[in-house]
mmCIF file of the N, C-alpha and C atoms, coordinates in Angstrom:
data_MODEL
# 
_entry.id   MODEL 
# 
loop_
_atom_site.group_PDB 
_atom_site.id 
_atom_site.type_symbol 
_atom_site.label_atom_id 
_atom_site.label_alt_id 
_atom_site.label_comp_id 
_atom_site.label_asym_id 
_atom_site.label_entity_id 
_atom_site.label_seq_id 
_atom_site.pdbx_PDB_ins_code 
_atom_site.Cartn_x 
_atom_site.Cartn_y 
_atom_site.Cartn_z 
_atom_site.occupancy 
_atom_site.B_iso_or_equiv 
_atom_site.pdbx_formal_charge 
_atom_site.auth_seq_id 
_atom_site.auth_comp_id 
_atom_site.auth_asym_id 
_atom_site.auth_atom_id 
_atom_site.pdbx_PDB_model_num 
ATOM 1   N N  . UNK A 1 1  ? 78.762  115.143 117.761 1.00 0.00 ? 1  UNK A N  1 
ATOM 2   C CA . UNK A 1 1  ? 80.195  115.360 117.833 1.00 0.00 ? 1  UNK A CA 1 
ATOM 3   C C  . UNK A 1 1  ? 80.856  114.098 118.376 1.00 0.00 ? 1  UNK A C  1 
ATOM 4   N N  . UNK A 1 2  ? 81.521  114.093 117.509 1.00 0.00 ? 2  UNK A N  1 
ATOM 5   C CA . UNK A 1 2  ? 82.387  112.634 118.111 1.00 0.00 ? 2  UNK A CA 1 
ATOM 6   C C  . UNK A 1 2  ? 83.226  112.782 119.981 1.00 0.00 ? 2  UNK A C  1 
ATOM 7   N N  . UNK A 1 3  ? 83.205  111.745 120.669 1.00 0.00 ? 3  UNK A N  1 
ATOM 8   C CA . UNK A 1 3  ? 83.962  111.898 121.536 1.00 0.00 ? 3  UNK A CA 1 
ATOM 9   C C  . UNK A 1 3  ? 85.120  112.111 121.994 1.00 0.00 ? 3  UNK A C  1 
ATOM 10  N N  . UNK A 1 4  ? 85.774  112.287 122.910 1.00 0.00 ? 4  UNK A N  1 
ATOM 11  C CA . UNK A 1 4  ? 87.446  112.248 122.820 1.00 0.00 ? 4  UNK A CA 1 
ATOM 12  C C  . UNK A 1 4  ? 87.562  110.874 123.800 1.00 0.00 ? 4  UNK A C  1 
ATOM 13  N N  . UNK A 1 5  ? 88.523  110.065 123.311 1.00 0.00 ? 5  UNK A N  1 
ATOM 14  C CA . UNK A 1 5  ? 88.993  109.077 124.255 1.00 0.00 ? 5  UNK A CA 1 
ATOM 15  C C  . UNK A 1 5  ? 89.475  109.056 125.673 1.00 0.00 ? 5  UNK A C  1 
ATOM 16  N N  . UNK A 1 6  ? 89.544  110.325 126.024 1.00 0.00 ? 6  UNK A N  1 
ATOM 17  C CA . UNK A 1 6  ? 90.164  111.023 126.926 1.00 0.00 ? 6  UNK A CA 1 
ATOM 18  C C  . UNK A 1 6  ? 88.900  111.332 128.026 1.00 0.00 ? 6  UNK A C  1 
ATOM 19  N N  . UNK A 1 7  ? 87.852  111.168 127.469 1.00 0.00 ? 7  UNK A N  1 
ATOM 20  C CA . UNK A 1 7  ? 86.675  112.126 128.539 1.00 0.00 ? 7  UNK A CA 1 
ATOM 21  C C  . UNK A 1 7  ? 86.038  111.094 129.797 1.00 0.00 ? 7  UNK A C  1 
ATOM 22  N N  . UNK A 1 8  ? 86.395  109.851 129.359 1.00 0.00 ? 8  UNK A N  1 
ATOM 23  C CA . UNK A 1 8  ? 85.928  108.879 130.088 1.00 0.00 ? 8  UNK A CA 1 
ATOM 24  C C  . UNK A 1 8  ? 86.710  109.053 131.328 1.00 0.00 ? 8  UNK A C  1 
ATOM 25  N N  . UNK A 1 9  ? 87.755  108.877 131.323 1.00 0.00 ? 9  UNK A N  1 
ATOM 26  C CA . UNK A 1 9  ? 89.107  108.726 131.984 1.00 0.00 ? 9  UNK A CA 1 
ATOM 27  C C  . UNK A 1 9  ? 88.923  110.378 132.982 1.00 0.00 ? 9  UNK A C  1 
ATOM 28  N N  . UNK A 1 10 ? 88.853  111.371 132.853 1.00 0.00 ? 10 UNK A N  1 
ATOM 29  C CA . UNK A 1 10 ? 88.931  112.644 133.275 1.00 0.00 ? 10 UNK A CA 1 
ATOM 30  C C  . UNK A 1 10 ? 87.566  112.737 134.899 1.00 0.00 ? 10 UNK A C  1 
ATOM 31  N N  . UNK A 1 11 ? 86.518  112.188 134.172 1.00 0.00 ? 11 UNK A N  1 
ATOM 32  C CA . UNK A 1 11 ? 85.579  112.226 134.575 1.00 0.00 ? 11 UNK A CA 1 
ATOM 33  C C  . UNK A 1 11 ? 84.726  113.517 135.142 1.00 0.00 ? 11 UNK A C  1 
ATOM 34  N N  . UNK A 1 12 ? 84.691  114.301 133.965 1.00 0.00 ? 12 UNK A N  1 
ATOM 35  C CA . UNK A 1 12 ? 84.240  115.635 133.878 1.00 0.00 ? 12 UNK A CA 1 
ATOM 36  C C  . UNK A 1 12 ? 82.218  115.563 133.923 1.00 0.00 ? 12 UNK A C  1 
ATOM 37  N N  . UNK A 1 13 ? 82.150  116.465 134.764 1.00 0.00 ? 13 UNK A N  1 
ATOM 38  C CA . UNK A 1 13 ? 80.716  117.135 134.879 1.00 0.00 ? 13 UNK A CA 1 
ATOM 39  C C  . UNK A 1 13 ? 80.392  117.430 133.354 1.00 0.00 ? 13 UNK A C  1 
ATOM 40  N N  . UNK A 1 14 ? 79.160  117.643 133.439 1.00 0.00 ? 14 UNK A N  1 
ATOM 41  C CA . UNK A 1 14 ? 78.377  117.705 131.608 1.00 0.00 ? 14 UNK A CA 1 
ATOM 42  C C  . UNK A 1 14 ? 78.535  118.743 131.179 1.00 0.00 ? 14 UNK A C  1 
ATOM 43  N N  . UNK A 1 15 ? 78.918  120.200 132.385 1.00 0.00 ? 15 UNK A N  1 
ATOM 44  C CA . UNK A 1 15 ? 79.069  121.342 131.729 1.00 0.00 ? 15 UNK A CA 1 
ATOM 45  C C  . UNK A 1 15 ? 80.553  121.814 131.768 1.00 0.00 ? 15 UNK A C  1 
ATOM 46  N N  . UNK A 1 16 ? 81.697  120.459 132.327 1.00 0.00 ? 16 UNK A N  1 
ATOM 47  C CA . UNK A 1 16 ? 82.763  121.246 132.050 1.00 0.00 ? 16 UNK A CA 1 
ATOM 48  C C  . UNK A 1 16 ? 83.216  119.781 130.790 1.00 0.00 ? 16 UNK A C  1 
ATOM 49  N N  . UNK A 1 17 ? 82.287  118.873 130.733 1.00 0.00 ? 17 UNK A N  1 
ATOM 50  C CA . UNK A 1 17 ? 82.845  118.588 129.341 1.00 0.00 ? 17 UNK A CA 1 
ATOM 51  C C  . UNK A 1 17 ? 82.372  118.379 127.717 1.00 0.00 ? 17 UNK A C  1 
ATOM 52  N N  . UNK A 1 18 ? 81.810  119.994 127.922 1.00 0.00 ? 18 UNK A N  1 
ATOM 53  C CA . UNK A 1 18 ? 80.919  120.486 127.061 1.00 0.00 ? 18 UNK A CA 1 
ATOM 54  C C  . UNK A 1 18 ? 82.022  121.646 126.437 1.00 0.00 ? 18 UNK A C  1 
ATOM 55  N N  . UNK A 1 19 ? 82.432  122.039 127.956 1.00 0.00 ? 19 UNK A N  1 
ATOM 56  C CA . UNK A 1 19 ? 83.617  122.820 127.450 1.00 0.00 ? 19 UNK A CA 1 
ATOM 57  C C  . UNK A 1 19 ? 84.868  122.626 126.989 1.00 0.00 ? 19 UNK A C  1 
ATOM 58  N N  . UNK A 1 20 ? 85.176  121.430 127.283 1.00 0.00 ? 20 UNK A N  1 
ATOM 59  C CA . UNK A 1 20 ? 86.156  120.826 127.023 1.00 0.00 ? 20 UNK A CA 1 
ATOM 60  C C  . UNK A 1 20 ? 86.789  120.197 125.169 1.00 0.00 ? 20 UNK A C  1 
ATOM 61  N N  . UNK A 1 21 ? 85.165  120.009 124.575 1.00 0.00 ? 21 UNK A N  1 
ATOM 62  C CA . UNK A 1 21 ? 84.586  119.421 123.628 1.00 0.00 ? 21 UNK A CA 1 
ATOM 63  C C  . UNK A 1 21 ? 85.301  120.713 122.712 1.00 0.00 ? 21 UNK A C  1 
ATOM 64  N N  . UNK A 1 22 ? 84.457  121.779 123.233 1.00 0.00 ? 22 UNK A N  1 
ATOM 65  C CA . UNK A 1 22 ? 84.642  122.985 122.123 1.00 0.00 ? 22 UNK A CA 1 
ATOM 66  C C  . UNK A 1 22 ? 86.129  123.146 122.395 1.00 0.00 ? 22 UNK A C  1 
ATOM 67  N N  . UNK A 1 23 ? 87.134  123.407 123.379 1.00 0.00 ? 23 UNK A N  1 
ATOM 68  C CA . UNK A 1 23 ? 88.347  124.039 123.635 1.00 0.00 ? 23 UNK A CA 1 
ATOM 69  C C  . UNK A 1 23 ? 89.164  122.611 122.046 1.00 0.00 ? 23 UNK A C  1 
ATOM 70  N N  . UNK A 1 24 ? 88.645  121.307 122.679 1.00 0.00 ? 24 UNK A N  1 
ATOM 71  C CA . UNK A 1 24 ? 89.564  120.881 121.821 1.00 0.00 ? 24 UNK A CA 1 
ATOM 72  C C  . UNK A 1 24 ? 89.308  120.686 120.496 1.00 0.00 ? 24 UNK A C  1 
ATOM 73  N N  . UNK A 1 25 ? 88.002  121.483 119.555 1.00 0.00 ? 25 UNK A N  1 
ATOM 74  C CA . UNK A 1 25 ? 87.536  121.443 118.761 1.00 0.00 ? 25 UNK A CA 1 
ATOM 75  C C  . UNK A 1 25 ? 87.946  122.444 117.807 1.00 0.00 ? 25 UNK A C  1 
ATOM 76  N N  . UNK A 1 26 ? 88.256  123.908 118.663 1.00 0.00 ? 26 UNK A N  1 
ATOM 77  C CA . UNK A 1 26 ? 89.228  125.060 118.640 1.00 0.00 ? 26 UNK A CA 1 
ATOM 78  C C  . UNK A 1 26 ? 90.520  124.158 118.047 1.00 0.00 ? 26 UNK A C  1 
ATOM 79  N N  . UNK A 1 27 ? 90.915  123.679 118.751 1.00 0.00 ? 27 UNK A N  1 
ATOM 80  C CA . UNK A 1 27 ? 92.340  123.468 118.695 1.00 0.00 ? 27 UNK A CA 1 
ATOM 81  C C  . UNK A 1 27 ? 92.579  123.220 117.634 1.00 0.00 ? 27 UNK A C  1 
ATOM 82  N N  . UNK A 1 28 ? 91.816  121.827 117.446 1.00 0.00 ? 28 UNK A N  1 
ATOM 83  C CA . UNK A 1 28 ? 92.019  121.260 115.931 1.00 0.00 ? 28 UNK A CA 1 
ATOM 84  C C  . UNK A 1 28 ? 91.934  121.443 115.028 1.00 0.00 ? 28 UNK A C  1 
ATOM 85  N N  . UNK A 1 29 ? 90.426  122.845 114.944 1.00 0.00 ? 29 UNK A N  1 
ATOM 86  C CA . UNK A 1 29 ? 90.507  123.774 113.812 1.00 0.00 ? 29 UNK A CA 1 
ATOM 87  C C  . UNK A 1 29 ? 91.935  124.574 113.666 1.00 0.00 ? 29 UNK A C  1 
ATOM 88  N N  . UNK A 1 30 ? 92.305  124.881 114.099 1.00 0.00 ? 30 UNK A N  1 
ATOM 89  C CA . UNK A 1 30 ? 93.241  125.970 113.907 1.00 0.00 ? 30 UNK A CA 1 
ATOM 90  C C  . UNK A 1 30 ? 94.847  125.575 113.086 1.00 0.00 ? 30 UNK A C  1 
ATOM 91  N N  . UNK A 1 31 ? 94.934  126.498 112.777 1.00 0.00 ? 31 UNK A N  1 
ATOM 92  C CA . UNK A 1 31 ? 96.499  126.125 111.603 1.00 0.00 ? 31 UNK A CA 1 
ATOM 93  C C  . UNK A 1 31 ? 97.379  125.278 111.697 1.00 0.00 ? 31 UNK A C  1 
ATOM 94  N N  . UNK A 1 32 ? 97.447  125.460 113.386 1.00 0.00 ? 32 UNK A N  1 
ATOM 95  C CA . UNK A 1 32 ? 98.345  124.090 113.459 1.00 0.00 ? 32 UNK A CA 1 
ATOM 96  C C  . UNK A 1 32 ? 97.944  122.865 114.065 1.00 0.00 ? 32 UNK A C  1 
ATOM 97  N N  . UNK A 1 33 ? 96.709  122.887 114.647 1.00 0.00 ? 33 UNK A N  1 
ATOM 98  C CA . UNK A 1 33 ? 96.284  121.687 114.764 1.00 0.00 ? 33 UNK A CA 1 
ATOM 99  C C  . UNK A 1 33 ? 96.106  121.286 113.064 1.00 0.00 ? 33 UNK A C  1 
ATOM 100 N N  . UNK A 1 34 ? 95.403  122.096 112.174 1.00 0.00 ? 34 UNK A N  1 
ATOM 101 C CA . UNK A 1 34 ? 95.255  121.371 111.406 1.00 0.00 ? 34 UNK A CA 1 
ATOM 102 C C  . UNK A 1 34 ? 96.937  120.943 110.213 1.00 0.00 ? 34 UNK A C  1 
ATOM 103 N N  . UNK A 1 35 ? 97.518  121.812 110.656 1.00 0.00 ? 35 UNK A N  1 
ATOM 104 C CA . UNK A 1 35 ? 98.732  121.267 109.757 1.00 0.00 ? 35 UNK A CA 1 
ATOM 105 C C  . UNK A 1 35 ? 99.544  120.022 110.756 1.00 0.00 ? 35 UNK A C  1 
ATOM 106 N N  . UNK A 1 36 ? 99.573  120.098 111.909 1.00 0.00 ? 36 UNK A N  1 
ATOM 107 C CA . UNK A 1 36 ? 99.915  118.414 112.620 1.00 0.00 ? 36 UNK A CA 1 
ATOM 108 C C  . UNK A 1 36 ? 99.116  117.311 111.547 1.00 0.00 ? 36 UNK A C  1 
ATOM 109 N N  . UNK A 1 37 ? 97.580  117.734 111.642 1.00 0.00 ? 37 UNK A N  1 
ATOM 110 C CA . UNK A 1 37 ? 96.720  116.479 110.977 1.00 0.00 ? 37 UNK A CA 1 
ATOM 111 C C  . UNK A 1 37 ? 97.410  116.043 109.656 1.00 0.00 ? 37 UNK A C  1 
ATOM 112 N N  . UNK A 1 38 ? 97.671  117.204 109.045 1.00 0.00 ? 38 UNK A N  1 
ATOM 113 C CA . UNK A 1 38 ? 97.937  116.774 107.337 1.00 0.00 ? 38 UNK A CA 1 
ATOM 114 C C  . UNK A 1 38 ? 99.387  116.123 107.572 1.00 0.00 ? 38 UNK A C  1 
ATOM 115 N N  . UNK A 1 39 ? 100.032 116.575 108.155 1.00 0.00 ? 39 UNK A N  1 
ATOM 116 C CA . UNK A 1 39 ? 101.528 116.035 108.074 1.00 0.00 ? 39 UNK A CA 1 
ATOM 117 C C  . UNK A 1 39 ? 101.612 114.441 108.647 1.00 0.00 ? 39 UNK A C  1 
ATOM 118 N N  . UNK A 1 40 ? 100.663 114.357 109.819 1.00 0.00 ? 40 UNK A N  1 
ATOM 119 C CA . UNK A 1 40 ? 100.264 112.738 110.445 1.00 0.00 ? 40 UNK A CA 1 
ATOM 120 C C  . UNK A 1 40 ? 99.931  112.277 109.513 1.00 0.00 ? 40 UNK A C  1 
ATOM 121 N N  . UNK A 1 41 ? 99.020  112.656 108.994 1.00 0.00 ? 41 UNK A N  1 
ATOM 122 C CA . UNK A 1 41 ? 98.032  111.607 108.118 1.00 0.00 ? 41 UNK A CA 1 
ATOM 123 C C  . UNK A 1 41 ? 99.348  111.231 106.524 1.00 0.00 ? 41 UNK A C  1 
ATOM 124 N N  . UNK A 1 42 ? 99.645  112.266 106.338 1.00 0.00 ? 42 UNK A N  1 
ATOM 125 C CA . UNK A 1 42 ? 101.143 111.509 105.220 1.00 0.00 ? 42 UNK A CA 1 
ATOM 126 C C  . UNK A 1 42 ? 101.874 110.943 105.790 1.00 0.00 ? 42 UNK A C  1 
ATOM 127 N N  . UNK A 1 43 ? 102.334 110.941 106.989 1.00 0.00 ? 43 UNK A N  1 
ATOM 128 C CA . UNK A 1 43 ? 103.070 109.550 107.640 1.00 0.00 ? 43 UNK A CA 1 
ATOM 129 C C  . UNK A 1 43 ? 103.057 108.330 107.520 1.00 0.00 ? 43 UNK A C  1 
ATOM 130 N N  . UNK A 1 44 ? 101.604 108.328 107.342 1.00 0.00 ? 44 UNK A N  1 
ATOM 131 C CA . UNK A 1 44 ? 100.682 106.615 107.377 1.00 0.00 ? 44 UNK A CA 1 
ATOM 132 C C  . UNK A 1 44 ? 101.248 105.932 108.492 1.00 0.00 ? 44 UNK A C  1 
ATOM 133 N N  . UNK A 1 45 ? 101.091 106.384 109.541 1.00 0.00 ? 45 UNK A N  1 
ATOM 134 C CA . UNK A 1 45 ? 101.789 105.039 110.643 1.00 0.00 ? 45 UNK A CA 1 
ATOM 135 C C  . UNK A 1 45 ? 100.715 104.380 110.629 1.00 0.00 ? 45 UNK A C  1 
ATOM 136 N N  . UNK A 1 46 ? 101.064 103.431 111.445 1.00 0.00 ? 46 UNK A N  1 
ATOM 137 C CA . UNK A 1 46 ? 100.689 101.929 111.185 1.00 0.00 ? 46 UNK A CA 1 
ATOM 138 C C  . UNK A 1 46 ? 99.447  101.912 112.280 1.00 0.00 ? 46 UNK A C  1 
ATOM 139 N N  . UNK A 1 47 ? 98.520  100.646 112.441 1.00 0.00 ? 47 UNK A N  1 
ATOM 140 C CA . UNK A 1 47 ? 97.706  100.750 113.638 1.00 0.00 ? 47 UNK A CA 1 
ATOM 141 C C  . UNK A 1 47 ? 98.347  101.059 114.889 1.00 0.00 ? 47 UNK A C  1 
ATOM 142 N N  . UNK A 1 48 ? 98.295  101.508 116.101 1.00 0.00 ? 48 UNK A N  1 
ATOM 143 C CA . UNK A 1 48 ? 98.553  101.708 117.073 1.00 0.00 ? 48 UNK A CA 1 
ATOM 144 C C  . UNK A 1 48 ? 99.759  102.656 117.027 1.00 0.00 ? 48 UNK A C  1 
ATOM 145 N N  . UNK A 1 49 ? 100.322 102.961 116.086 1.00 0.00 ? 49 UNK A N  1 
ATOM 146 C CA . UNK A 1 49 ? 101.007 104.422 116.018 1.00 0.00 ? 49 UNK A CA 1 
ATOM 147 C C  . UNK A 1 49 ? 100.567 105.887 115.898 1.00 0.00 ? 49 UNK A C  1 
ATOM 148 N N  . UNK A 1 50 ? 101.135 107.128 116.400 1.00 0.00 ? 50 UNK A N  1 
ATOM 149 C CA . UNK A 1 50 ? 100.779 108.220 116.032 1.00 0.00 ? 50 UNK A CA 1 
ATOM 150 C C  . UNK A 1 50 ? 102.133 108.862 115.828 1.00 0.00 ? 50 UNK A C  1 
ATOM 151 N N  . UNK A 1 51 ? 102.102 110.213 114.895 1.00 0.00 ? 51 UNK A N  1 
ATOM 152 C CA . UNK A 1 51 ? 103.447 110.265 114.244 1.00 0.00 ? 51 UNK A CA 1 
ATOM 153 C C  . UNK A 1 51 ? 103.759 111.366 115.590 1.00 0.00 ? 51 UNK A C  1 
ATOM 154 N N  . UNK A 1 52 ? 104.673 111.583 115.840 1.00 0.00 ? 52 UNK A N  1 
ATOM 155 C CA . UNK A 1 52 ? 105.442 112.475 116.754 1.00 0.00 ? 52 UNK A CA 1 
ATOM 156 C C  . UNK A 1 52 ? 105.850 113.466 115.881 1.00 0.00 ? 52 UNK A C  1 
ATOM 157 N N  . UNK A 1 53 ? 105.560 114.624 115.902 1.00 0.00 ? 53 UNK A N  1 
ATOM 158 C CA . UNK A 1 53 ? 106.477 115.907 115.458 1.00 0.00 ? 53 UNK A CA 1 
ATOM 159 C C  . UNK A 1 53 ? 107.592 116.313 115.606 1.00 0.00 ? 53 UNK A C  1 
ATOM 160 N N  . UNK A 1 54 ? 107.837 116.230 117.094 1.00 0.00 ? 54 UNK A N  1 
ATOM 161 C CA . UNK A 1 54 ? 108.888 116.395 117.891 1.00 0.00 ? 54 UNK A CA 1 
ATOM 162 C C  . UNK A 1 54 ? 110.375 115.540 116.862 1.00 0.00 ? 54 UNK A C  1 
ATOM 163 N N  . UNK A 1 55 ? 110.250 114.440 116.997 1.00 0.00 ? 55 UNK A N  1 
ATOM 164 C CA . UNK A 1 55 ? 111.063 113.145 117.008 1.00 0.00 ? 55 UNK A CA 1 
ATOM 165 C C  . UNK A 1 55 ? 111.025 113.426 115.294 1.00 0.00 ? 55 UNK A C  1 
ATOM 166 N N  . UNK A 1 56 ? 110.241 113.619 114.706 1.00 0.00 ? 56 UNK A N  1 
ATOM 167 C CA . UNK A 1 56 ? 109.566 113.526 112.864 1.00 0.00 ? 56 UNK A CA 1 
ATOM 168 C C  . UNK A 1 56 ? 109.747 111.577 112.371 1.00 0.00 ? 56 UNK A C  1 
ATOM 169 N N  . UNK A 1 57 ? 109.148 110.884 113.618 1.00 0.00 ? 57 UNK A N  1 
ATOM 170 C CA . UNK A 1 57 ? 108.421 109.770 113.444 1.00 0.00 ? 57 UNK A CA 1 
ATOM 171 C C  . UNK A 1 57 ? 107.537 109.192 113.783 1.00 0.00 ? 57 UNK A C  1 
ATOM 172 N N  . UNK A 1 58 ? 107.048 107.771 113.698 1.00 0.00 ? 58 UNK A N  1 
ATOM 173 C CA . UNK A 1 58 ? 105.985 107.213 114.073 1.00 0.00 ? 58 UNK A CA 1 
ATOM 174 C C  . UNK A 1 58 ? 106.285 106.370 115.294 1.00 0.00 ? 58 UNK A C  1 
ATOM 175 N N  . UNK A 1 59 ? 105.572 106.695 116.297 1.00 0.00 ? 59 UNK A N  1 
ATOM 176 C CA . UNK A 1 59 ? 105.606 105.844 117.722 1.00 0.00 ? 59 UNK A CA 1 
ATOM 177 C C  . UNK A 1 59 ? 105.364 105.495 118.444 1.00 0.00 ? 59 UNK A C  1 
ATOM 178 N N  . UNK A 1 60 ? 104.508 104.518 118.922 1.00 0.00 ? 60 UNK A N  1 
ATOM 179 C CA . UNK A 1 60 ? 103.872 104.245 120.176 1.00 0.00 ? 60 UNK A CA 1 
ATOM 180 C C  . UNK A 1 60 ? 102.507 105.225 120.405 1.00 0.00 ? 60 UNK A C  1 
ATOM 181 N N  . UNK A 1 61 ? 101.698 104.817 120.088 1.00 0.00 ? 61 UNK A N  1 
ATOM 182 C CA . UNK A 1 61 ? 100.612 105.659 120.978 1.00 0.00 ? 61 UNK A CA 1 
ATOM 183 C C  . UNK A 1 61 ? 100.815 106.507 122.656 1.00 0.00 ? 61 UNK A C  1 
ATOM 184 N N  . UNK A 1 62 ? 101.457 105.351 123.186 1.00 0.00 ? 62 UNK A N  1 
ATOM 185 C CA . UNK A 1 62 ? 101.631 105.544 124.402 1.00 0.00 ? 62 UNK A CA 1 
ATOM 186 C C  . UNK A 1 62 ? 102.408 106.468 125.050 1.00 0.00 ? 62 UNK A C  1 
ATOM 187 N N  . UNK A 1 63 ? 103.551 105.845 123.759 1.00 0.00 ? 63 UNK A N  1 
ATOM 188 C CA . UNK A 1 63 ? 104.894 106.765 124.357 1.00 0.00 ? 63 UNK A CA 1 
ATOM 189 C C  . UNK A 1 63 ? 104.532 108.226 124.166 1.00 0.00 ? 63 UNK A C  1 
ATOM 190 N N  . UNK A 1 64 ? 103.840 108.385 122.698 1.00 0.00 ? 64 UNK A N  1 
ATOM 191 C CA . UNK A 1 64 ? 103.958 109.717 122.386 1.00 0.00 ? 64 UNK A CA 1 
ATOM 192 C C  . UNK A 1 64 ? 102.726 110.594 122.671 1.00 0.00 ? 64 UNK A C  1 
ATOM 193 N N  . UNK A 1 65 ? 102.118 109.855 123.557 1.00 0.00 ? 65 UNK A N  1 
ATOM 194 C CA . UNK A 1 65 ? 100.832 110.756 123.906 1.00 0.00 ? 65 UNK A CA 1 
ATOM 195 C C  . UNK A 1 65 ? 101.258 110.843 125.634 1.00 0.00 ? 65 UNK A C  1 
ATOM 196 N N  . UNK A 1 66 ? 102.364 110.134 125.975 1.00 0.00 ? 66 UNK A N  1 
ATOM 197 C CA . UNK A 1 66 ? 102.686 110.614 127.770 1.00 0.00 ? 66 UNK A CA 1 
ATOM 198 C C  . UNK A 1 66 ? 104.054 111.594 127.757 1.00 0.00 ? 66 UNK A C  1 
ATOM 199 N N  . UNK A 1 67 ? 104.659 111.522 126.530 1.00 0.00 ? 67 UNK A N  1 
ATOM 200 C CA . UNK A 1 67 ? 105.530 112.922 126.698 1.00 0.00 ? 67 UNK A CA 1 
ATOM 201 C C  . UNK A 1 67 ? 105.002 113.931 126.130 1.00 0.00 ? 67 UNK A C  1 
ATOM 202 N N  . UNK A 1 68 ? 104.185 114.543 125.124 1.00 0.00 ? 68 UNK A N  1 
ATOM 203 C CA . UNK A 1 68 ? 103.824 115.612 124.847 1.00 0.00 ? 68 UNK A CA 1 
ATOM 204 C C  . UNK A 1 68 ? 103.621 116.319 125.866 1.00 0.00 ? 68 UNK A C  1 
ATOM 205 N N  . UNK A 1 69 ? 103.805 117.944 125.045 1.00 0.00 ? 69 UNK A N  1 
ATOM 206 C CA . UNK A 1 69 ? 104.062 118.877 126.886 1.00 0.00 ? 69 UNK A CA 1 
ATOM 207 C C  . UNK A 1 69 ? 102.967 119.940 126.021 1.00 0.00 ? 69 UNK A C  1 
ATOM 208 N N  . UNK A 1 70 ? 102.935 121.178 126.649 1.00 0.00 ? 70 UNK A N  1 
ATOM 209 C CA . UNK A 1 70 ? 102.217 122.039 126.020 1.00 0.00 ? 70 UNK A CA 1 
ATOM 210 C C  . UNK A 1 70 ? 103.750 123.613 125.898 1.00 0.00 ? 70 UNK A C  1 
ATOM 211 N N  . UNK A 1 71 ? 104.617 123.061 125.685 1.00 0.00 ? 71 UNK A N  1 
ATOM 212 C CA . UNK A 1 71 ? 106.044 123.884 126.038 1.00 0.00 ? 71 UNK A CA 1 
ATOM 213 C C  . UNK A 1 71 ? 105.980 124.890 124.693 1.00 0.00 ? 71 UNK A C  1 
ATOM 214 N N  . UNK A 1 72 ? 105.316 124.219 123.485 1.00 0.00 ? 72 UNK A N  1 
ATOM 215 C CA . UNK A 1 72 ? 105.772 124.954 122.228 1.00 0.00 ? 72 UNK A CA 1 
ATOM 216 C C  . UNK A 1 72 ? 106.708 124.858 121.439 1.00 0.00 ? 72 UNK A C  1 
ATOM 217 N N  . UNK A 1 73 ? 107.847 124.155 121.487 1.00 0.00 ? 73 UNK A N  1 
ATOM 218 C CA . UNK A 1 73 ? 109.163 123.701 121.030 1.00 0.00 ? 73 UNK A CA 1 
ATOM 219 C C  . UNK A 1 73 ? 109.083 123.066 120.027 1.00 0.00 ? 73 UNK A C  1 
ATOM 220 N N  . UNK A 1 74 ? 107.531 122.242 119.799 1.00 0.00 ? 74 UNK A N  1 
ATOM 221 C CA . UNK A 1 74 ? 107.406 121.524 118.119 1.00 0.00 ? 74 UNK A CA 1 
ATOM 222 C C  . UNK A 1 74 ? 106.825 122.383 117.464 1.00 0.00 ? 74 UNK A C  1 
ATOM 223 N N  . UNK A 1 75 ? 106.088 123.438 117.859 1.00 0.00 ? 75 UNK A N  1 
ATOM 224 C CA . UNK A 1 75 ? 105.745 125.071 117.472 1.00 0.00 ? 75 UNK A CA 1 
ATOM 225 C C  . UNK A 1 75 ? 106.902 125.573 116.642 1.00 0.00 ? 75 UNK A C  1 
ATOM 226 N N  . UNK A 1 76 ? 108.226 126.011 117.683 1.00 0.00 ? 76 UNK A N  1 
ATOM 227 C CA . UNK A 1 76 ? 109.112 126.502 117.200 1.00 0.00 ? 76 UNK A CA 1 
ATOM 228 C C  . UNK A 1 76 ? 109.931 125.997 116.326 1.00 0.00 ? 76 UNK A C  1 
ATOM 229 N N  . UNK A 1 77 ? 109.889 124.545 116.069 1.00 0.00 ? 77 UNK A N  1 
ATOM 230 C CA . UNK A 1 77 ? 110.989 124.262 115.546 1.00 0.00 ? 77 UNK A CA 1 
ATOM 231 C C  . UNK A 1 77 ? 110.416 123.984 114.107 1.00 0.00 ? 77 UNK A C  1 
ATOM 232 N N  . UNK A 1 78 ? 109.027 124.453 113.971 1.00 0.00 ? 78 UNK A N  1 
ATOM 233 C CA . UNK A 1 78 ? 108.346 123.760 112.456 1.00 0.00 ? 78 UNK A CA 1 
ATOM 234 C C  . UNK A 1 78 ? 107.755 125.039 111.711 1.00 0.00 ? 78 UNK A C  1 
ATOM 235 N N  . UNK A 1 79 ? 108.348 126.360 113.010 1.00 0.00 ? 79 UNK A N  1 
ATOM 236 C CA . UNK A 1 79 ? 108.249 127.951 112.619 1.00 0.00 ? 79 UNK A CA 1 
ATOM 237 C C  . UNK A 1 79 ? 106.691 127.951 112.407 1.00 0.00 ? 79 UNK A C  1 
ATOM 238 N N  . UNK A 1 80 ? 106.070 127.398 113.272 1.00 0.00 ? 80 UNK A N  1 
ATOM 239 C CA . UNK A 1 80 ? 104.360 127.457 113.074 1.00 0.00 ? 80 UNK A CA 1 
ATOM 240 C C  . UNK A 1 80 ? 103.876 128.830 114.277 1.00 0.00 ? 80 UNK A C  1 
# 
């Protein structure tokens, strides 16, 4: 299984990032993780971009991976 970029940084024990692996593996399977993917991936942003839902552009890695919330509001507004 591929890693998350994220696991280094956290510095999780082997059995809570075992769990961690599957929770976000869940995620991504699921309808709307996987309809984020398809809609990113037609974006085509550029290297070091990821598309924002929220905004419906491409931006900053940075920017748009330190405001995401877990609020639901790009949920609601894409009626997912």
């Amino acid at each position: 299984m591929k890693s998350s970029p994220i696991k280094a940084k956290q510095k999780l024990s082997p059995k809570a990032s075992a769990a961690k692996a599957r929770r976000d593996k869940k995620a991504a399977m699921s309808e709307w993780g996987k309809y984020k993917k398809r809609t990113a991936q037609r974006a085509g942003c550029k290297a070091g971009y990821d598309f924002d839902h929220d905004a419906g552009k491409c931006l900053p890695k940075g920017t748009n991976r330190a405001k995401n919330s877990r609020s639901g509001a790009t949920k609601r507004k894409y009626n997912y």
